[in-house]
C-alpha positions in Angstrom: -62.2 19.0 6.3 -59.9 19.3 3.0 -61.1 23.1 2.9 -59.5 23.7 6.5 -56.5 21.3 6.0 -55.5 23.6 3.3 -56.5 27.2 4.4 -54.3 26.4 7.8 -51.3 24.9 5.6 -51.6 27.4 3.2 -51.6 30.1 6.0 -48.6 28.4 7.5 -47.0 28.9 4.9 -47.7 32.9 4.5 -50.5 32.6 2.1 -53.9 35.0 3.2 -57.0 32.4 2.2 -60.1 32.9 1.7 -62.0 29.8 2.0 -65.7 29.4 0.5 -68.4 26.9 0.6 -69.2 27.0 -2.9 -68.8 28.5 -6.0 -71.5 31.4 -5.4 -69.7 33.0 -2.5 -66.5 32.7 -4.3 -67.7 34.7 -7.7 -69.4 37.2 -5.3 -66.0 37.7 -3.7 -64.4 37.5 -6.6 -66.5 40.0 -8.6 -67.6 42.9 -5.6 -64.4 42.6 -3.2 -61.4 45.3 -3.5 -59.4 42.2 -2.6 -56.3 41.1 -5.1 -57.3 37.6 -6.1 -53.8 36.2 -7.4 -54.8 32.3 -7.8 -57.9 30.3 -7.2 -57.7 26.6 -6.1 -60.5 24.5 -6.6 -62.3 21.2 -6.3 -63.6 19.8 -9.6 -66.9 17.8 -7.8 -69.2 20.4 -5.6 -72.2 20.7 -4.4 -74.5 22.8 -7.0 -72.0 23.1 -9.6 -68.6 21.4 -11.4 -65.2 23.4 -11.2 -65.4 23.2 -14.7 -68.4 25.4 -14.6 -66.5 27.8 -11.9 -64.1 27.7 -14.5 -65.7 29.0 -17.8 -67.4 32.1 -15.2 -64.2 32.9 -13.1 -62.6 33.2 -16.9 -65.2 35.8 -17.9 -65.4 37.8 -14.6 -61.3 38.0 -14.1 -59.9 36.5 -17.5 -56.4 36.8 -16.0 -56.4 35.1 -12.8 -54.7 31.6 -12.8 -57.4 28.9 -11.9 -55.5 25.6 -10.6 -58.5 22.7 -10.2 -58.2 19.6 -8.4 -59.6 16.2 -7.7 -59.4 13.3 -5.5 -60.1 11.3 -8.3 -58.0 10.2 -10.9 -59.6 9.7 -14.7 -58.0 10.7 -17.7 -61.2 12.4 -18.8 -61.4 15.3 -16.4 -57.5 16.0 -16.9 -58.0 16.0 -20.5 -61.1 18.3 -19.8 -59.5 20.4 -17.7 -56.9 21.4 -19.9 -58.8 21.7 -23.3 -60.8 24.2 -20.3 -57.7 26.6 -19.7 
């Protein structure tokens, strides 16, 4: 539900997404698509892996693309984490 609440207010607002259900589909895209990635947003809890993990791969596939992660939750562990991550 949050994936398609974003993708259509994000397309709204000019943005093309592209929308995966994990973090494998995403690196395939990301790695084997002609596409320009310019930013990737995602969730720190998923199924099969952590955005933290996403993170450290995404960083040595396409070291320049901006990574923004997010939670529902709020804990000053993952932010502190996330930005010792990048």
């Amino acid at each position: 539900m949050r994936s398609a609440t974003a993708t259509l207010r994000l397309t709204r607002e000019g943005y093309e997404v592209n929308a995966f259900p994990g973090a494998l589909p995403a690196l395939t895209h990301l790695s084997t698509s002609e596409e320009r990635t310019d930013l990737m947003l995602t969730d720190i809890g998923m199924p099969g892996t952590s955005g933290f993990d996403l993170l450290q791969t995404v960083k040595a596939v396409s070291p320049d693309l901006p990574v923004i992660l997010l939670s529902g939750l709020y804990e000053v562990d993952l932010a502190l984490t996330a930005l010792k991550n990048g």
